[in-house]
C-alpha positions in Angstrom: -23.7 -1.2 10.4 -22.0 2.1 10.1 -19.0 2.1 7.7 -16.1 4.0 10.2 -14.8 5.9 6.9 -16.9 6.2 4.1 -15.3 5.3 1.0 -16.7 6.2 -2.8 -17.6 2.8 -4.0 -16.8 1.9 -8.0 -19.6 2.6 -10.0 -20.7 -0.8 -11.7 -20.7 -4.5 -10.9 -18.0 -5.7 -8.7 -18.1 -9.1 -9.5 -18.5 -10.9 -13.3 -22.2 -11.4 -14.5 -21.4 -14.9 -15.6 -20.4 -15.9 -12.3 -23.3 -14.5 -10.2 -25.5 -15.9 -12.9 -23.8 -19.3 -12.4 -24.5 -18.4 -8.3 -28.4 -17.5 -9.2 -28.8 -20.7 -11.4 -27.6 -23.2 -9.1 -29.7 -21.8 -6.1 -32.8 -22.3 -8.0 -33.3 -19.0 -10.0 -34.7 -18.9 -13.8 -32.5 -19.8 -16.2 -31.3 -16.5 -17.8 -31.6 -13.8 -14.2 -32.9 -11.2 -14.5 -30.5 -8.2 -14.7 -31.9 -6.5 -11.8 -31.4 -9.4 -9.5 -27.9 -9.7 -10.8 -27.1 -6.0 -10.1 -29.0 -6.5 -6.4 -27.1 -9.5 -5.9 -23.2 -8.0 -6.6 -24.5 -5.0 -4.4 -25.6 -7.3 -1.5 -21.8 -9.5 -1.8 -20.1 -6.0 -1.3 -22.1 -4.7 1.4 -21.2 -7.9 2.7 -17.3 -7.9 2.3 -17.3 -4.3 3.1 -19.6 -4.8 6.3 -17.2 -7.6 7.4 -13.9 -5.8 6.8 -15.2 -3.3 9.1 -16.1 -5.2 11.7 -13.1 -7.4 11.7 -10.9 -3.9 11.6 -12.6 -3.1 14.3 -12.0 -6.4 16.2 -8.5 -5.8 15.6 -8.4 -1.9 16.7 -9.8 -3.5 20.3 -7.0 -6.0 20.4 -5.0 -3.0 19.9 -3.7 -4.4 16.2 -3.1 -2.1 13.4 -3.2 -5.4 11.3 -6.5 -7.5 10.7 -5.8 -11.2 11.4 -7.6 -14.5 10.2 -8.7 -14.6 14.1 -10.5 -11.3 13.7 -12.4 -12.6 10.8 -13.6 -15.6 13.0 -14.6 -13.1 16.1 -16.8 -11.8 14.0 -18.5 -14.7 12.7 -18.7 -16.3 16.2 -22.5 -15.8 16.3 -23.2 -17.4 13.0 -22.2 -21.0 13.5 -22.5 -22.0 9.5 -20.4 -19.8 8.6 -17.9 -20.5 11.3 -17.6 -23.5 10.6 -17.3 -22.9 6.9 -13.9 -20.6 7.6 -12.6 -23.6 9.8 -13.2 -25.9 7.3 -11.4 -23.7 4.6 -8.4 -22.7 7.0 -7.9 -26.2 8.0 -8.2 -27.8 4.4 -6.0 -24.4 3.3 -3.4 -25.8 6.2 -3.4 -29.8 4.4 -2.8 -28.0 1.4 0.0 -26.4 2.2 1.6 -29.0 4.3 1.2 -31.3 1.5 2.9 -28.4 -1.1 6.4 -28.8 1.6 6.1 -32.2 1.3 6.6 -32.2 -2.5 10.4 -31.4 -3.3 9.9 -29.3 -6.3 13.8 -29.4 -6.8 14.0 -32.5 -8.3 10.4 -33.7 -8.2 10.7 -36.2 -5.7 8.6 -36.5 -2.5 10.5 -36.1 1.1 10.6 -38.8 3.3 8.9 -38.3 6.3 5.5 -37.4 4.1 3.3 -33.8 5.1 5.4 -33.0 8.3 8.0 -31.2 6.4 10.9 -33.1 7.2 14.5 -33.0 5.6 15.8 -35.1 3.5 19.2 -36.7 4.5 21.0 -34.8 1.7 20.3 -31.6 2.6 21.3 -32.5 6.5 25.1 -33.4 5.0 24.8 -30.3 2.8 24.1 -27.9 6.1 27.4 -30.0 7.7 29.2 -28.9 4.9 28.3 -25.5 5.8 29.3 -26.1 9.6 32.4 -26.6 8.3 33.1 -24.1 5.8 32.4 -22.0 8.9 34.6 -23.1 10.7 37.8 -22.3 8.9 37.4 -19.1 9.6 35.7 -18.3 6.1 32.7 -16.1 7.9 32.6 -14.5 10.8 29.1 -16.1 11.9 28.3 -20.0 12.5 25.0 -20.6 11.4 24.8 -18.8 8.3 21.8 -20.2 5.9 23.4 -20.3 2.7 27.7 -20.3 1.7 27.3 -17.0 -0.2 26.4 -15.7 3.2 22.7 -14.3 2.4 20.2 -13.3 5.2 19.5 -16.5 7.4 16.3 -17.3 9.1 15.6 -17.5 12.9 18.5 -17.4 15.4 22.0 -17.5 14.7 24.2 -20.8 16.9 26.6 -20.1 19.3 30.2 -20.7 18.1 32.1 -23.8 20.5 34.8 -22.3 22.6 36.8 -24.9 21.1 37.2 -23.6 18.1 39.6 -20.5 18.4 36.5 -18.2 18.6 35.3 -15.3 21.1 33.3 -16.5 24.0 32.4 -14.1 26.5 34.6 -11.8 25.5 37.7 -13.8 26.0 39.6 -15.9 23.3 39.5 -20.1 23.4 42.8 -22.0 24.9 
């Protein structure tokens, strides 16, 4: 495949010797490579990667994406079932992984209750009623706010209750 921009590649060995040695070794290959089959070998992986980059940036540039996504990566594999199914298998164990890493309160070390879903823990819902309240005397000018020094919060901001002597569609509460 054509290579949309030509780039000047490094001159050298992408890759360390000792781990496309390991690579030749374990496929079978005498025990110390030859260096000519190293040196093919680290040129075929970058053709590769390079080959695969471009095709997923142009799987992107159809979808009209400036950005390359995971997705584009598995367009462009969708004729070669092994290694499909590799990149599932490493994007689904990648999303265990990380489920398990919220699960793990690295605070104080303990795990949450509720396990790999990602749920609170019942002191941190008290802690965010606190923060309702703090709100609510009139200290800040939003409800909702993620954190008392008032830092950037995440997601949508809640609607103040009418109730509470705030501004609700324009008009103030009775």
């Amino acid at each position: 495949m054509t290579e949309p921009r030509m780039r000047l590649r490094q001159k050298g060995q992408q890759f360390p010797t000792t781990d496309l040695e390991a690579y030749l070794i374990a496929f079978g290959d005498a025990i110390p490579p030859l260096p000519t089959t190293i040196t093919v070998l680290d040129e075929i992986i970058t053709d590769f990667i390079i080959e695969s980059c471009h095709e997923a940036a142009a799987a992107a540039q159809h979808s009209r994406r400036a950005k390359i996504k995971v997705d584009d990566f598995k367009f462009m594999l969708r004729r070669d079932a092994a290694k499909l199914g590799r990149i599932s298998e490493l994007i689904a164990k990648d999303k265990e992984m990380k489920a398990q890493r919220k699960a793990f309160n690295t605070d104080e070390g303990a795990v949450v209750k509720g396990g790999p879903k990602g749920e609170e823990k019942k002191g941190a819902k008290k802690r965010a009623g606190e923060e309702e309240e703090a709100v609510g005397d009139g200290e800040s000018a939003v409800s909702g706010v993620s954190g008392v020094d008032g830092g950037k919060g995440k997601g949508r901001k809640k609607k103040r209750k009418v109730g509470e002597g705030s501004v609700a569609g324009g008009r103030r509460g009775k």
